[in-house]
MMTF fields as JSON, N, C-alpha, C and O atoms, coordinates in Angstrom:
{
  "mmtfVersion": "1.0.0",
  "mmtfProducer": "UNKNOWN",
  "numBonds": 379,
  "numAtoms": 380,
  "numGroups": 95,
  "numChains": 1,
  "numModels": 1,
  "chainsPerModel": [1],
  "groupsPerChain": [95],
  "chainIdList": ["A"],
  "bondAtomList": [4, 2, 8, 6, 12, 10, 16, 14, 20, 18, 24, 22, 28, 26, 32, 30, 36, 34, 40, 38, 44, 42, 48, 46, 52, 50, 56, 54, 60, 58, 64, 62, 68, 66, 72, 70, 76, 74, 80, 78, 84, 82, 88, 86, 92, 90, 96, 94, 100, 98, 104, 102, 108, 106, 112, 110, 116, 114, 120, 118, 124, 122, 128, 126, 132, 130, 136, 134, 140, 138, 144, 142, 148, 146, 152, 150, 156, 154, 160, 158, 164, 162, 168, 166, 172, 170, 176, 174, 180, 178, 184, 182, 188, 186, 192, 190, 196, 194, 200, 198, 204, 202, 208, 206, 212, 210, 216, 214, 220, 218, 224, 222, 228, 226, 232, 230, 236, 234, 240, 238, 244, 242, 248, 246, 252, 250, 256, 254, 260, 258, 264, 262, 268, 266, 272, 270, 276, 274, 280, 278, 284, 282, 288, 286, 292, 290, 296, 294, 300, 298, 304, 302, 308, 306, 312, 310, 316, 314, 320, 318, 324, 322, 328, 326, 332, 330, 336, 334, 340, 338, 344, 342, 348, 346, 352, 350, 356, 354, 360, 358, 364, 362, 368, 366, 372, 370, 376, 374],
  "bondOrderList": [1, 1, 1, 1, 1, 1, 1, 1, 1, 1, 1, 1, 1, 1, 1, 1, 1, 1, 1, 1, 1, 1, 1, 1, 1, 1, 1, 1, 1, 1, 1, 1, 1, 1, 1, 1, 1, 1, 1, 1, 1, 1, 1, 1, 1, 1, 1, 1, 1, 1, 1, 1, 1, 1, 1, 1, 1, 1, 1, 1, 1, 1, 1, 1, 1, 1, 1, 1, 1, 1, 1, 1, 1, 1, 1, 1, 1, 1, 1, 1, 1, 1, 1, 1, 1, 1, 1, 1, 1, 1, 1, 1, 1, 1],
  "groupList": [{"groupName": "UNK", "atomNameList": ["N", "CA", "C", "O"], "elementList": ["N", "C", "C", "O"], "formalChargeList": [0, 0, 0, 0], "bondAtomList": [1, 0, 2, 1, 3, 2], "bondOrderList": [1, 1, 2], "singleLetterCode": "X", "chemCompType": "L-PEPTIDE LINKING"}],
  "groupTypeList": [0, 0, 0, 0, 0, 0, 0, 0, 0, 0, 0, 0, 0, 0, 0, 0, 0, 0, 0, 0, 0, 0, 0, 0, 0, 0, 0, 0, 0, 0, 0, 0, 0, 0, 0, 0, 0, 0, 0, 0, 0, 0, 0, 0, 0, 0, 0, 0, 0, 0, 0, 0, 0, 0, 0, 0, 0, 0, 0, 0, 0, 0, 0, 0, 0, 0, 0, 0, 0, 0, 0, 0, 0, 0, 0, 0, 0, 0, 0, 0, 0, 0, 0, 0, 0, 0, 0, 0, 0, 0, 0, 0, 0, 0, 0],
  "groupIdList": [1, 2, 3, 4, 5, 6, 7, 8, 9, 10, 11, 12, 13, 14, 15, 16, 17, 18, 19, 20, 21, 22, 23, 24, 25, 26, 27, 28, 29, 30, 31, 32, 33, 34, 35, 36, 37, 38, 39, 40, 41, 42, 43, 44, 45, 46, 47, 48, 49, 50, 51, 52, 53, 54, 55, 56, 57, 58, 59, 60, 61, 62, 63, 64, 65, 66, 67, 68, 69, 70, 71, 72, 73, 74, 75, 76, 77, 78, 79, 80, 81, 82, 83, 84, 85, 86, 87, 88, 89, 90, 91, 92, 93, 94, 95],
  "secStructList": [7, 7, 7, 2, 2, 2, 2, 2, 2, 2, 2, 2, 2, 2, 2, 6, 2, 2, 2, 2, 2, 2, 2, 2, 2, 2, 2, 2, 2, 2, 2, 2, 2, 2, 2, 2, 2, 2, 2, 2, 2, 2, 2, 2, 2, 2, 2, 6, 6, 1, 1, 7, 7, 1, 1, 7, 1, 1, 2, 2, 2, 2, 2, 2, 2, 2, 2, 2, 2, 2, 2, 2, 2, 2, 2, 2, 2, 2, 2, 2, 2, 2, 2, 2, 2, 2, 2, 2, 2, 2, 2, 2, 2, 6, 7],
  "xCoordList": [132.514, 132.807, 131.707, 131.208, 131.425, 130.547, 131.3, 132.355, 130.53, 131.033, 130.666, 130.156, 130.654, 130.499, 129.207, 128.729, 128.558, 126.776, 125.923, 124.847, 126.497, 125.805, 125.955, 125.043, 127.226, 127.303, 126.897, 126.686, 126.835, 126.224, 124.78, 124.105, 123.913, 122.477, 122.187, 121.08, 123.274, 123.049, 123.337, 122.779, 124.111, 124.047, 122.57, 122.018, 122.335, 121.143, 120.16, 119.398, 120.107, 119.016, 119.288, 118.216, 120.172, 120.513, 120.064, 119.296, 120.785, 120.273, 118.451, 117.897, 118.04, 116.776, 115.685, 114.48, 116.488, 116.197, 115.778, 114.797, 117.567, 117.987, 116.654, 115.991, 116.595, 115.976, 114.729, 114.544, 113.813, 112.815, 112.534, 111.353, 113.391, 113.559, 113.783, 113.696, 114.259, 114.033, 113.335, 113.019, 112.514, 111.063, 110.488, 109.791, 110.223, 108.923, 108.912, 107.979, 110.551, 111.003, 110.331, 109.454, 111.205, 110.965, 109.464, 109.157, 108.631, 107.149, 106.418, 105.755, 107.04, 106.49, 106.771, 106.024, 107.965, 107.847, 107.621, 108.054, 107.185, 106.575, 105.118, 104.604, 104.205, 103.118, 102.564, 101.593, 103.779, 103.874, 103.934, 103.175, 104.566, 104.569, 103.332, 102.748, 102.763, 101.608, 100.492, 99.627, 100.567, 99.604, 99.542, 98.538, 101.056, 101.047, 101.144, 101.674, 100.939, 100.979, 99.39, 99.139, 98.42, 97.211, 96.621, 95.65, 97.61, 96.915, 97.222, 96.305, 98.478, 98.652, 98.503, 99.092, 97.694, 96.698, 95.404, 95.022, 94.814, 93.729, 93.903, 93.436, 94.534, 94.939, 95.306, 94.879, 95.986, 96.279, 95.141, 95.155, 93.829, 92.615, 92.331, 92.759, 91.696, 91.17, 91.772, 91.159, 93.127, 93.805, 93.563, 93.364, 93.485, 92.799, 91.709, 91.158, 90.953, 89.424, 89.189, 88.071, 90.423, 90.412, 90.969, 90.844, 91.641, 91.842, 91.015, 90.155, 91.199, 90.307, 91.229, 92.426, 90.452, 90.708, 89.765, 89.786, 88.701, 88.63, 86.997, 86.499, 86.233, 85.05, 84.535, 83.425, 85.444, 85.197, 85.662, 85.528, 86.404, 86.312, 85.363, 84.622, 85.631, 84.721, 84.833, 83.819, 86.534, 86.185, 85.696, 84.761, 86.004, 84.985, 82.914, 82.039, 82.856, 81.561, 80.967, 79.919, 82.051, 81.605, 81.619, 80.775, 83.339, 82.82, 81.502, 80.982, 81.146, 80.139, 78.543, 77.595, 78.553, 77.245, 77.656, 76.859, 78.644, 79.182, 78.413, 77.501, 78.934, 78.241, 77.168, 76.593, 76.656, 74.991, 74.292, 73.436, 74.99, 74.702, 74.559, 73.552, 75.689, 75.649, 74.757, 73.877, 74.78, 73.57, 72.242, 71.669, 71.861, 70.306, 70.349, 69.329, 71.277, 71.847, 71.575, 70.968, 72.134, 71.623, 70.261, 69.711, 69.969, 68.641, 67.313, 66.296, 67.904, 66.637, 66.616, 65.584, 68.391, 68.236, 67.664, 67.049, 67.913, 67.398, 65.729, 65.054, 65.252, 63.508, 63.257, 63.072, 63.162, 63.448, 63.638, 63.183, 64.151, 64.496, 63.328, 62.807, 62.791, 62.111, 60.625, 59.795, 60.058, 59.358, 58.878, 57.788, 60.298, 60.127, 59.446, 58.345, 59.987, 59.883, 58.212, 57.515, 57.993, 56.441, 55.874, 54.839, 55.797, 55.269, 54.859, 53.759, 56.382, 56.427, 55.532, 54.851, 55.875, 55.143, 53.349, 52.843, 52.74, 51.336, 50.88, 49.804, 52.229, 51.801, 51.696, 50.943, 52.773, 52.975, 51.548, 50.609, 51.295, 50.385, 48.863, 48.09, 48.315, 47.49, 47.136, 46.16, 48.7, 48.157, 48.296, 47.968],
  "yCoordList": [91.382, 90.761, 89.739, 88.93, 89.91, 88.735, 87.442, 87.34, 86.451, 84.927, 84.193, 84.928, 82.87, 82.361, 82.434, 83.118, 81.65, 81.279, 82.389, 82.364, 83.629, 84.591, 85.354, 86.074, 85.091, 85.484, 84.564, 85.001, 83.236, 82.263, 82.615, 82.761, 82.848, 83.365, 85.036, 85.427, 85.734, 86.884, 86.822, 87.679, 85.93, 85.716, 84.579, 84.783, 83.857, 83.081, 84.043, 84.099, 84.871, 85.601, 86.636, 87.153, 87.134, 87.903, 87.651, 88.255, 86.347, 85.047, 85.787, 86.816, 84.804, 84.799, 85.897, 85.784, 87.123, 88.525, 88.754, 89.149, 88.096, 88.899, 87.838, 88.299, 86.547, 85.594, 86.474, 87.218, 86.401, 86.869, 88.18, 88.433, 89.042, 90.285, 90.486, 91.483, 88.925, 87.957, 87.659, 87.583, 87.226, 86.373, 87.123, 86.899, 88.31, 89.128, 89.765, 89.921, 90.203, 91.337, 90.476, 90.839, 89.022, 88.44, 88.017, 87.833, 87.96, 87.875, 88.987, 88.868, 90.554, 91.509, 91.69, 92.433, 90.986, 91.848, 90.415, 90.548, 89.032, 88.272, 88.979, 89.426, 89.244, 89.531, 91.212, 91.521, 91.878, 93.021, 92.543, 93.132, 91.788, 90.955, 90.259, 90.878, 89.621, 88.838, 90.005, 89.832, 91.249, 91.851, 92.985, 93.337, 93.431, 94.003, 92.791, 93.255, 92.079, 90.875, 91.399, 92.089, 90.86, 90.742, 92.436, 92.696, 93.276, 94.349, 94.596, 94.689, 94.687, 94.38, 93.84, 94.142, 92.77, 91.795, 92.605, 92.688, 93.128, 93.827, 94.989, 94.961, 95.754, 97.111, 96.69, 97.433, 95.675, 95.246, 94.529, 94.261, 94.155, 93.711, 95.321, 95.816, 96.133, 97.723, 98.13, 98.516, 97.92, 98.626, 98.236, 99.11, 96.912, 96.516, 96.512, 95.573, 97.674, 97.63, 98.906, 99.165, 100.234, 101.134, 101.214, 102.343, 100.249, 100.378, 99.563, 98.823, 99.64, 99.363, 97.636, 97.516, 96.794, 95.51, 94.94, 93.711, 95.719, 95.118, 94.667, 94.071, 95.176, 95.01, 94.632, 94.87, 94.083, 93.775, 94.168, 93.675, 95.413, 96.247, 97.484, 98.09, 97.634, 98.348, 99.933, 100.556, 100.453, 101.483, 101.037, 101.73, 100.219, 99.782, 99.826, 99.432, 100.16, 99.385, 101.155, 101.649, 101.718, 103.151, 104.094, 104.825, 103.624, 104.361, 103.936, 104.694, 102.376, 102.23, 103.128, 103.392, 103.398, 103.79, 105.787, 106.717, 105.762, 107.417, 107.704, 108.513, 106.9, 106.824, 106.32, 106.479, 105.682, 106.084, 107.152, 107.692, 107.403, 108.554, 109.823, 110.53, 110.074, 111.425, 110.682, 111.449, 109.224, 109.008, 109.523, 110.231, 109.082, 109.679, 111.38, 112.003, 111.942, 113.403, 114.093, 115.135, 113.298, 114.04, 113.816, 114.595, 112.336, 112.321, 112.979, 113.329, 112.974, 114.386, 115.791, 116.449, 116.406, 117.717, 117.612, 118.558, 116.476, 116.424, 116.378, 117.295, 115.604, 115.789, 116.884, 117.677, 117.313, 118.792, 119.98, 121.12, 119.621, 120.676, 120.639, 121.685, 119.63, 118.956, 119.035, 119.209, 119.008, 119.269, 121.107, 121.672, 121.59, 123.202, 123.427, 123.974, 123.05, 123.001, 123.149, 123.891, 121.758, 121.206, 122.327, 122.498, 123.256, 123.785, 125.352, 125.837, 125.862, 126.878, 126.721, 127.506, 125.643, 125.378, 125.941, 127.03, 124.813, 125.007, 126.743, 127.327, 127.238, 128.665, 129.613, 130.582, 129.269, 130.687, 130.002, 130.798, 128.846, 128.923, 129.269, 129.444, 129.395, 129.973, 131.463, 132.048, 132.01, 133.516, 133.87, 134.995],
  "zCoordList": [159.277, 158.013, 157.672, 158.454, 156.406, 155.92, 155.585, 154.959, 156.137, 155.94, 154.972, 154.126, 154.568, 153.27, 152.961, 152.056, 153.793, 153.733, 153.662, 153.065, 154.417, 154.176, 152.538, 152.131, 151.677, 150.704, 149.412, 148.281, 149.813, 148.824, 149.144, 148.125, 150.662, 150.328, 149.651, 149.28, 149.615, 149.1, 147.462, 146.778, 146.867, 145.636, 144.975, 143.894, 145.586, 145.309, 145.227, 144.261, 146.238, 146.243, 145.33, 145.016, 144.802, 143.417, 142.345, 141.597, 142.27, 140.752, 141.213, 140.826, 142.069, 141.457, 141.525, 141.298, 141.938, 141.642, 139.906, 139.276, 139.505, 138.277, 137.228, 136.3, 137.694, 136.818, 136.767, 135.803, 137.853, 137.665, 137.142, 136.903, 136.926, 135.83, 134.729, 134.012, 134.508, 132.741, 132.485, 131.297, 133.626, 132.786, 132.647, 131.658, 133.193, 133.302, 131.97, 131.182, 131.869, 130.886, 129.549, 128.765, 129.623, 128.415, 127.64, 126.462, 129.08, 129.011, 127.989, 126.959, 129.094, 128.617, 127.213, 126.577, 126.498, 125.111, 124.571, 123.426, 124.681, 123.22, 123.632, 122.607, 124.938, 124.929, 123.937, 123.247, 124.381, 123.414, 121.794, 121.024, 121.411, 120.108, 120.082, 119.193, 120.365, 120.323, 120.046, 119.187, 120.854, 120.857, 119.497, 118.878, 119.272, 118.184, 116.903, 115.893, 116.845, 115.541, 115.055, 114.067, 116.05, 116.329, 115.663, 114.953, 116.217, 115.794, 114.234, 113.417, 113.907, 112.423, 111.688, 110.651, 111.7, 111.28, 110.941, 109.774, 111.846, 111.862, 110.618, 109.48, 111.108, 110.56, 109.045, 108.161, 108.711, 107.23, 106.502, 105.3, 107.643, 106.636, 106.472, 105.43, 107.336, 107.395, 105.92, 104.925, 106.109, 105.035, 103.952, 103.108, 103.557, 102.182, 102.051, 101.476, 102.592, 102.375, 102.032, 101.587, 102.191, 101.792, 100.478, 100.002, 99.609, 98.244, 97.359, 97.836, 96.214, 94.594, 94.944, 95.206, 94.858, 94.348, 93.482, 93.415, 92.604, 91.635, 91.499, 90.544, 92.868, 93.096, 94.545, 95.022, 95.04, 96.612, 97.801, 98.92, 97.302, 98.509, 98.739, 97.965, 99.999, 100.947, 99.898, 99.585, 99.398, 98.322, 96.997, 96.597, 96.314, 95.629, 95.879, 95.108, 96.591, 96.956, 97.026, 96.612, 97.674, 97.768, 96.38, 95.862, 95.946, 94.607, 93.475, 92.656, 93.751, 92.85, 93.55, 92.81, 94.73, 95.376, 94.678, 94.557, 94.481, 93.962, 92.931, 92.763, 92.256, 90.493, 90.358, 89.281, 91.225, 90.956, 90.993, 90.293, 92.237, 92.922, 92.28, 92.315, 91.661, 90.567, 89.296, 88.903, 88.479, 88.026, 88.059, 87.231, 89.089, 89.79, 89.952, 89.654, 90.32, 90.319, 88.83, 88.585, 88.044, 86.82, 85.791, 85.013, 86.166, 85.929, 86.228, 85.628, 87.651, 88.455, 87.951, 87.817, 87.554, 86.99, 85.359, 84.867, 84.663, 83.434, 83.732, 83.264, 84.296, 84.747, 85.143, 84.22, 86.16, 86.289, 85.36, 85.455, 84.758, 83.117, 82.605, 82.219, 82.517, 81.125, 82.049, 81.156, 83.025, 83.597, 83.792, 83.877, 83.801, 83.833, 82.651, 82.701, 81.468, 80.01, 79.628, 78.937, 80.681, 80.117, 80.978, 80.334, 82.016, 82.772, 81.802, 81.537, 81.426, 80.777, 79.058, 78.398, 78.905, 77.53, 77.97, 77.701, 78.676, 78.771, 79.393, 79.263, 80.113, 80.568, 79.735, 79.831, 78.514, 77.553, 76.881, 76.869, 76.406, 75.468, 75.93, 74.988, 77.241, 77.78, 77.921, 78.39, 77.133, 77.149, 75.812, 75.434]
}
């Protein structure tokens, strides 16, 4: 049969079983919180850098480099035209 002292050290030693399976637990999830805060922080600047605010975002910045882009795109096929033009002009009139 178990006697007193042996069951007051087998409950102490329970308690501070069970405690220390609180702290850890309780550790592990504000550090899980801390760490996902941190990341959703991040991810919500990222994210406002993929929409139109108006000039200063990162899609902003791309759609304006777009429309140049096809700018210069059609300026080159208009030169180009107009260059063929001048080419064919001086050829027919040489014969």
């Amino acid at each position: 049969m178990i006697d007193t002292p042996q069951i007051d050290d087998f409950l102490l030693w329970a308690a501070g079983v069970a405690t220390a399976i609180i702290v850890i637990s309780a550790s592990l999830v504000a550090l899980r919180r801390l760490l996902t805060g941190a990341l959703s922080k991040r991810l919500d600047g990222i994210d406002s850098q993929l929409h139109r605010n108006g000039g200063t975002s990162l899609r902003d910045a791309i759609d304006r480099i777009e429309e140049k882009q096809n700018d210069i795109q059609d300026h080159v096929l208009k030169t180009s035209e107009r260059l063929e033009q001048h080419i064919d002009y001086h050829l027919d009139k040489e014969l």
